[in-house]
C-alpha positions as protocol buffer text, in pm:
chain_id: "A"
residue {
  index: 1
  type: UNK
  ca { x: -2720 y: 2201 z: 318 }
}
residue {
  index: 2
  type: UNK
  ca { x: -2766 y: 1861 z: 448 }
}
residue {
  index: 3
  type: UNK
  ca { x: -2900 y: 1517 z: 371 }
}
residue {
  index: 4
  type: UNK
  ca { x: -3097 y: 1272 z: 613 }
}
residue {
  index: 5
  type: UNK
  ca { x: -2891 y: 1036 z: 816 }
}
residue {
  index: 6
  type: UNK
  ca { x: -3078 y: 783 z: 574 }
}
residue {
  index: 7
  type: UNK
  ca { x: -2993 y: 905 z: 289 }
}
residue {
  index: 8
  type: UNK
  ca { x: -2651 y: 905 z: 393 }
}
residue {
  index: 9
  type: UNK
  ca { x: -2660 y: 585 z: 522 }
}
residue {
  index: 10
  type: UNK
  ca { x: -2771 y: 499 z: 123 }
}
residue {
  index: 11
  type: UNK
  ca { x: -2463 y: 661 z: -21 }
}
residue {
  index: 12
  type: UNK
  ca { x: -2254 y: 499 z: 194 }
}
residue {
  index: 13
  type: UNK
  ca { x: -2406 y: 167 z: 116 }
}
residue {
  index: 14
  type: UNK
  ca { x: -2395 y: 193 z: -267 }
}
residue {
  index: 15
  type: UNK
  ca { x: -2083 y: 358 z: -220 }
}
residue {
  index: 16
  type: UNK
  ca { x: -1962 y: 30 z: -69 }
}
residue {
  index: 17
  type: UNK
  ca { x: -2054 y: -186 z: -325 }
}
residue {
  index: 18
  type: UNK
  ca { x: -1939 y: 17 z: -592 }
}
residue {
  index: 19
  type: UNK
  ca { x: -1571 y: 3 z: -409 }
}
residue {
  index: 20
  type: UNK
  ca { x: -1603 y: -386 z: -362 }
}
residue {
  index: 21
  type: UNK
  ca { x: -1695 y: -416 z: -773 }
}
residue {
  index: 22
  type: UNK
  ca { x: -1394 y: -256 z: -796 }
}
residue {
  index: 23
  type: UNK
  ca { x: -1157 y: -424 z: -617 }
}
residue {
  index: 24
  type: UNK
  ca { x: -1310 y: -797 z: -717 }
}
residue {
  index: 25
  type: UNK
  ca { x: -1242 y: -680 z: -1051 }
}
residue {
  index: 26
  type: UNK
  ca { x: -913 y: -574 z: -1034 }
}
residue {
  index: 27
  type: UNK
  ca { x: -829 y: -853 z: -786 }
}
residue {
  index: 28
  type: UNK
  ca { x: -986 y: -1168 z: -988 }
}
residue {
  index: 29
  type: UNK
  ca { x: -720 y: -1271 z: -1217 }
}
residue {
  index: 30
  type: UNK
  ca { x: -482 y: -1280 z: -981 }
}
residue {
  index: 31
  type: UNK
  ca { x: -679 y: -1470 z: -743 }
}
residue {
  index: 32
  type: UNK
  ca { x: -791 y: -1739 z: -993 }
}
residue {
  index: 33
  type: UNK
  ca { x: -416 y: -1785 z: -1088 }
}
residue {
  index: 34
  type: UNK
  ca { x: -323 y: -1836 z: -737 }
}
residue {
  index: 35
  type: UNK
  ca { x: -589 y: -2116 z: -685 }
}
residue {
  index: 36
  type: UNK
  ca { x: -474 y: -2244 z: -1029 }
}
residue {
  index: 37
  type: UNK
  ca { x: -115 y: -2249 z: -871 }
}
residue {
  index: 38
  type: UNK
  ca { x: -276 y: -2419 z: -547 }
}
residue {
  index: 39
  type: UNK
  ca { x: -421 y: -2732 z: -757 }
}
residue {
  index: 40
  type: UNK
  ca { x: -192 y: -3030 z: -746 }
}
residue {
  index: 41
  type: UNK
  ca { x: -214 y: -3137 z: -1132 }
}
residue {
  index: 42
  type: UNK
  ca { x: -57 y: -2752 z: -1193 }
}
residue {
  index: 43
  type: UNK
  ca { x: 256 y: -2836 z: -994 }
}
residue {
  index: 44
  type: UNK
  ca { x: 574 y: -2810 z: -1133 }
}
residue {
  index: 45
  type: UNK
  ca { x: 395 y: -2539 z: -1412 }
}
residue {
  index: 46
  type: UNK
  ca { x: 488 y: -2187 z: -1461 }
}
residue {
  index: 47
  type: UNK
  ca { x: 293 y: -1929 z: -1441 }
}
residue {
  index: 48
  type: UNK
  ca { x: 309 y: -1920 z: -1806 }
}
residue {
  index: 49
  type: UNK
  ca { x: 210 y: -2270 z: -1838 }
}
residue {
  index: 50
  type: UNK
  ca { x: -106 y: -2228 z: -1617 }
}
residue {
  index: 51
  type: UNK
  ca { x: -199 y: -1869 z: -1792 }
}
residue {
  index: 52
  type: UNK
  ca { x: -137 y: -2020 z: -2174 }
}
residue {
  index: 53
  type: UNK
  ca { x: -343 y: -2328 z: -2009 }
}
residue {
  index: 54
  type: UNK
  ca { x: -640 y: -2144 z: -1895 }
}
residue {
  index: 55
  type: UNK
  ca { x: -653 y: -1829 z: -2141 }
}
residue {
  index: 56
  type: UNK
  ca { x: -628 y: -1482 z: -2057 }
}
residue {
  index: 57
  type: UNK
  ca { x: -1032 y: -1412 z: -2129 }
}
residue {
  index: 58
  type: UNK
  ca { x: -1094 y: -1749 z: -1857 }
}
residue {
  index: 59
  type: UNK
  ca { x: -871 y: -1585 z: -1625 }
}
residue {
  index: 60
  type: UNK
  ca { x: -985 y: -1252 z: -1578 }
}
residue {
  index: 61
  type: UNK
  ca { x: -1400 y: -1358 z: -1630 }
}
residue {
  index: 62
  type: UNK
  ca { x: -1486 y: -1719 z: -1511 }
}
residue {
  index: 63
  type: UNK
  ca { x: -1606 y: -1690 z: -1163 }
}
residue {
  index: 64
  type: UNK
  ca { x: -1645 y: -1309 z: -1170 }
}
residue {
  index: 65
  type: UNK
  ca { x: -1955 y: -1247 z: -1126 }
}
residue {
  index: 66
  type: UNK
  ca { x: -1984 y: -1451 z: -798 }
}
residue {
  index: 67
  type: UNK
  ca { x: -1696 y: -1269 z: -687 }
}
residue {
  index: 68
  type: UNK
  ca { x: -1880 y: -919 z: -759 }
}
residue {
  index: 69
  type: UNK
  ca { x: -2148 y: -1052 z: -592 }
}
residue {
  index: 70
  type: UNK
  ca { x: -1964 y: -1159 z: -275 }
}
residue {
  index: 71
  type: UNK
  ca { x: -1735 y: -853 z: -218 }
}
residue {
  index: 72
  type: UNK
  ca { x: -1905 y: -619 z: -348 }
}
residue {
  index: 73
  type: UNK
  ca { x: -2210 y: -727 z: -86 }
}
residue {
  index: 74
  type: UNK
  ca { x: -1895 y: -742 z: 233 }
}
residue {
  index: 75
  type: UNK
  ca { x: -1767 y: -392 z: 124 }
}
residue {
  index: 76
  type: UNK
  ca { x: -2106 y: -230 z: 133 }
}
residue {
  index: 77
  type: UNK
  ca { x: -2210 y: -410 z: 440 }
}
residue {
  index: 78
  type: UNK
  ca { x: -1906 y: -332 z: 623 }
}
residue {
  index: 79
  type: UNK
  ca { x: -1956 y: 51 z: 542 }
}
residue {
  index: 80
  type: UNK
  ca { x: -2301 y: 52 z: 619 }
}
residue {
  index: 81
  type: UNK
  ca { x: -2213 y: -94 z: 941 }
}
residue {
  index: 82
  type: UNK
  ca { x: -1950 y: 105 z: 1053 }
}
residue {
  index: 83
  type: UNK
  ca { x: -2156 y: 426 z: 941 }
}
residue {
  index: 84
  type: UNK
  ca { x: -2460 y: 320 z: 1129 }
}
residue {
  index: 85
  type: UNK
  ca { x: -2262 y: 250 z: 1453 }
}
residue {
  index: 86
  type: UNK
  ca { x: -2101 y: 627 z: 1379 }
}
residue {
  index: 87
  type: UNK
  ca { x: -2445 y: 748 z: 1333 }
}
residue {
  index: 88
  type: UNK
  ca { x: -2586 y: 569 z: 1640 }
}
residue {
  index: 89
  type: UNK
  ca { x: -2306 y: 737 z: 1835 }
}
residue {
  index: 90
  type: UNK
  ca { x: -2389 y: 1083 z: 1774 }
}
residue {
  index: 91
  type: UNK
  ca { x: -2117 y: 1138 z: 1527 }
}
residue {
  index: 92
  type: UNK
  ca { x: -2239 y: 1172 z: 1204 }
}
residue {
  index: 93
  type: UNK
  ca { x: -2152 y: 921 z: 878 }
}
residue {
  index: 94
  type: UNK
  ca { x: -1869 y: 916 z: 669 }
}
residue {
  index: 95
  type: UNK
  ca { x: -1835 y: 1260 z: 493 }
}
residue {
  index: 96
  type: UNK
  ca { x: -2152 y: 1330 z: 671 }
}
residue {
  index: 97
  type: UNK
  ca { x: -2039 y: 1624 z: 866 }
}
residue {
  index: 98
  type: UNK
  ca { x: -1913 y: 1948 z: 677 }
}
residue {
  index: 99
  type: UNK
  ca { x: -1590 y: 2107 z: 742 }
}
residue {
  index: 100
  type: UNK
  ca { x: -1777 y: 2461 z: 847 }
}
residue {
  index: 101
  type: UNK
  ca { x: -2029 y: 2239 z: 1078 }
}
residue {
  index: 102
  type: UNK
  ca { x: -1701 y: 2110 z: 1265 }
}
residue {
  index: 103
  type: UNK
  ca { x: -1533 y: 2420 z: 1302 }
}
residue {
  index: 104
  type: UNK
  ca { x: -1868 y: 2571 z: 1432 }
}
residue {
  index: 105
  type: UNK
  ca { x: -1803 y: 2285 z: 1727 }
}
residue {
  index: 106
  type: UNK
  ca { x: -1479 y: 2313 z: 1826 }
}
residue {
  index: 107
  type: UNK
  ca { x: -1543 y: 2687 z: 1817 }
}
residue {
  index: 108
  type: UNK
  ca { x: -1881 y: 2660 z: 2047 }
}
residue {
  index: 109
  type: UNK
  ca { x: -1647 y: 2378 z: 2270 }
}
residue {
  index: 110
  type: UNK
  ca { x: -1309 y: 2510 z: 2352 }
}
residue {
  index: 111
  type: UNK
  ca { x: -1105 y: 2238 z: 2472 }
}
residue {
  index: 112
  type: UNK
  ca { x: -980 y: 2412 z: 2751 }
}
């Protein structure tokens, strides 16, 4: 059983986007702390100082949904890309090809 090479190409692009929601999530508050650090009225503060400064809720939320926005639109984009150019090349997307379908071609194509 086998999907269309655009259908495919779908997964792999929500798939993408899903992955970047992810990792802007779980990479925000650390980010925003580390521009926090990089502003020159915060130097000479703790982390401590900056977090208690800020709040924990400010931290982890403002400027998050940009962020979603922006990486999880790379991430999907890169994917799609990189699976189209697969595609394009004869080799099938990401998880595209089935394990049986491969061993059919080395089978059919002995190396030597």
């Amino acid at each position: 059983e086998s999907y269309s090479k655009t259908t495919q190409l779908e997964v792999t692009l929500s798939s993408g986007f899903l992955a970047g929601v992810i990792c802007a999530i779980v990479s925000h508050p650390a980010d925003t702390l580390i521009s926090q650090l990089a502003k020159t009225s915060n130097q000479g503060k703790t982390l401590f100082d900056i977090i208690k400064e800020v709040g924990v809720k400010n931290l982890m939320t403002r400027g998050l949904g940009t962020r979603i926005l922006m990486i999880g639109t790379l991430a999907s984009l890169q994917w799609w890309i990189y699976d189209s150019f697969k595609s394009w090349m004869g080799f099938g997307t990401t998880g595209g090809a089935s394990l049986y379908s491969l061993v059919n071609v080395v089978e059919e194509h002995p190396s030597s």
